[in-house]
C-alpha positions in Angstrom: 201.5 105.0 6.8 201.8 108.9 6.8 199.5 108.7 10.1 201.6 106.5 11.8 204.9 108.2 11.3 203.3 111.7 12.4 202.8 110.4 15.7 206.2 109.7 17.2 207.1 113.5 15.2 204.7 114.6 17.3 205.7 113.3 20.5 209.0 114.5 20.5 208.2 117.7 19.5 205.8 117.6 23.1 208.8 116.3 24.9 211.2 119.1 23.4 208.3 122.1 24.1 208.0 120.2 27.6 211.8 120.6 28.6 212.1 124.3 26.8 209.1 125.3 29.0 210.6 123.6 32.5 214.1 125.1 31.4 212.5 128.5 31.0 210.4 128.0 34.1 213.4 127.5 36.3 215.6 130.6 35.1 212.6 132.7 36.1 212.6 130.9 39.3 216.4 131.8 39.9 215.8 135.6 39.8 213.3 135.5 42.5 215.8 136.0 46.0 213.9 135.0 49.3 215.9 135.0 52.7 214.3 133.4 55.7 216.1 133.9 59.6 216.0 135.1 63.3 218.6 137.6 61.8 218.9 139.0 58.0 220.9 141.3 56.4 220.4 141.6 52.8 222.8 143.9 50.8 223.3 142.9 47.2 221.6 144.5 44.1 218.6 141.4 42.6 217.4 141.8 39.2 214.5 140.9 40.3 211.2 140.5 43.2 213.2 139.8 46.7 211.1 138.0 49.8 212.3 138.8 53.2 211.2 137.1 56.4 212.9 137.8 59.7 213.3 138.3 62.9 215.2 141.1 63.0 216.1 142.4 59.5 218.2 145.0 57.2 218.0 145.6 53.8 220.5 148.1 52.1 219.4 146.4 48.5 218.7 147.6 45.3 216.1 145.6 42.9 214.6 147.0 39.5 211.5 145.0 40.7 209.5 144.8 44.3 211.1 143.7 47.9 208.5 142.4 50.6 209.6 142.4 53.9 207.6 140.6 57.4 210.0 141.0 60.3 209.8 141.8 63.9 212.2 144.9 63.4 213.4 146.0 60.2 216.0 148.5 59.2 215.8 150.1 55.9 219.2 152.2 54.4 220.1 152.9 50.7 217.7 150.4 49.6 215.9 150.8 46.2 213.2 148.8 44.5 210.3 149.5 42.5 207.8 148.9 44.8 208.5 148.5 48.8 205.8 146.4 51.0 207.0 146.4 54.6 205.3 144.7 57.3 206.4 144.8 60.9 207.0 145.8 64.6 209.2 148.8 64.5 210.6 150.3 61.0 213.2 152.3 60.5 213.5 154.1 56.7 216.6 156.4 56.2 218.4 157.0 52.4 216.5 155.1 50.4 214.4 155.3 47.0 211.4 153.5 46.1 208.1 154.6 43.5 205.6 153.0 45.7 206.1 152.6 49.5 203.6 150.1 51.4 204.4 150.2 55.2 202.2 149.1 57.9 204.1 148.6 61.6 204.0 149.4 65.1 206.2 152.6 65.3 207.3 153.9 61.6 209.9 156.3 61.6 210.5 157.9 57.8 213.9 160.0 57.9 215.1 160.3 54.5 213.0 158.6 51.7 212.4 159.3 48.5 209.1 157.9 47.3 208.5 159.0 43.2 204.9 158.1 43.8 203.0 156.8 46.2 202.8 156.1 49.9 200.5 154.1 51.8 200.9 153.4 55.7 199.5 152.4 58.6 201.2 152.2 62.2 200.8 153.2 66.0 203.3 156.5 65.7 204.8 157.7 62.8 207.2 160.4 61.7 207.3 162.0 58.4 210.8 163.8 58.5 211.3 166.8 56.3 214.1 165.0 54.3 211.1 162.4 53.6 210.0 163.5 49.8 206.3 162.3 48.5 206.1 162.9 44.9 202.5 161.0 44.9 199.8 160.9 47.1 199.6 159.6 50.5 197.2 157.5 53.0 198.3 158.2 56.4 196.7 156.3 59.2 198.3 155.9 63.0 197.8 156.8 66.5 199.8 159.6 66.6 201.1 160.9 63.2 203.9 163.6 62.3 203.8 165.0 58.6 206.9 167.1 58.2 207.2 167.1 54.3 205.5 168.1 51.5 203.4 165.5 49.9 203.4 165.8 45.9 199.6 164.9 45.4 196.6 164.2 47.4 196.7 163.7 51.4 194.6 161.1 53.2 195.4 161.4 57.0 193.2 159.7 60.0 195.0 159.5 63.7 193.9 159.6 66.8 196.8 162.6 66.6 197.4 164.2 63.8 200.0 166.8 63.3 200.4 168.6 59.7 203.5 170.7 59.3 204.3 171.1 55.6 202.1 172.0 52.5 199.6 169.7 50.3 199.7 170.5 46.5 196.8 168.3 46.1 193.7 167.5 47.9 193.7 167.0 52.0 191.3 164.6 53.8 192.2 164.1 58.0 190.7 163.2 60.5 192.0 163.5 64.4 190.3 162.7 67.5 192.8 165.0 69.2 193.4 168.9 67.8 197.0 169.5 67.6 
């Protein structure tokens, strides 16, 4: 008798760990903010990851967590996230603050960033401006690449022109085919 009434008990308690875990499942689901368009402009604040996809987009967000961005064009002004990963034609980056800063585009154009730790890009022309401030290290490669700002850590640079214009408080490794 005890074997048979242990059974339904234990059903029941499946079904009620079953529903707690889809409940739970679906409030992590509802932080996560993705945005698909031709045109996107994203400017609220997410507690969370955001996903951006568009044809031409700007963010002006700020997330605790990590924004992706694939666009044709993007626009990037008084964003902040943890982690920035930006893929696209032509980027644009003026007053905004990130830790880590992934960008890889056609022409990149850094005017005033602040990046706590690390930045890693790749792109056909690129501009570091002076108000553009590297706490980490940074990977650098391009066809024709501008460094106009300190960089915190270690320097990685390869372009086919490479221009370096401000000091390296860590390591420097370039490479140009062309001497500035």
């Amino acid at each position: 008798m005890t074997i048979v009434s242990l059974i339904p008990t234990k059903i029941i308690l499946f079904l009620i760990l079953l529903v707690a875990a889809l409940f739970a499942s679906s409030i992590l689901r509802a932080q996560i903010e993705t945005r698909l368009g031709d045109v996107v402009e994203a400017t609220e604040v997410f507690p969370d990851m955001t996903f951006f996809a568009a044809g031409d987009l700007t963010v002006n967000t700020k997330s605790s967590d990590d924004t992706f961005a694939v666009c044709g064009d993007v626009t990037l002004s008084e964003a902040q996230a943890d982690h920035m990963i930006v893929a696209d034609g032509d980027i644009i980056v003026t007053k905004v603050a990130f830790h880590d800063l992934i960008a890889v585009g056609g022409d990149i154009n850094f005017v005033s960033v602040t990046v706590t730790d690390d930045v890693v890009s790749a792109g056909g022309d690129f501009d570091l401006k002076p108000e553009f401030n590297v706490g980490g290290s940074a990977v650098l490669t391009g066809g024709d690449v501008d460094i106009n700002t300190p960089i915190g850590d270690e320097l990685r640079a390869t372009a086919g022109r490479l221009r370096l214009y401000a000091n390296v408080a860590g390591d420097a490794q370039t490479k140009s085919d062309i001497d500035a």
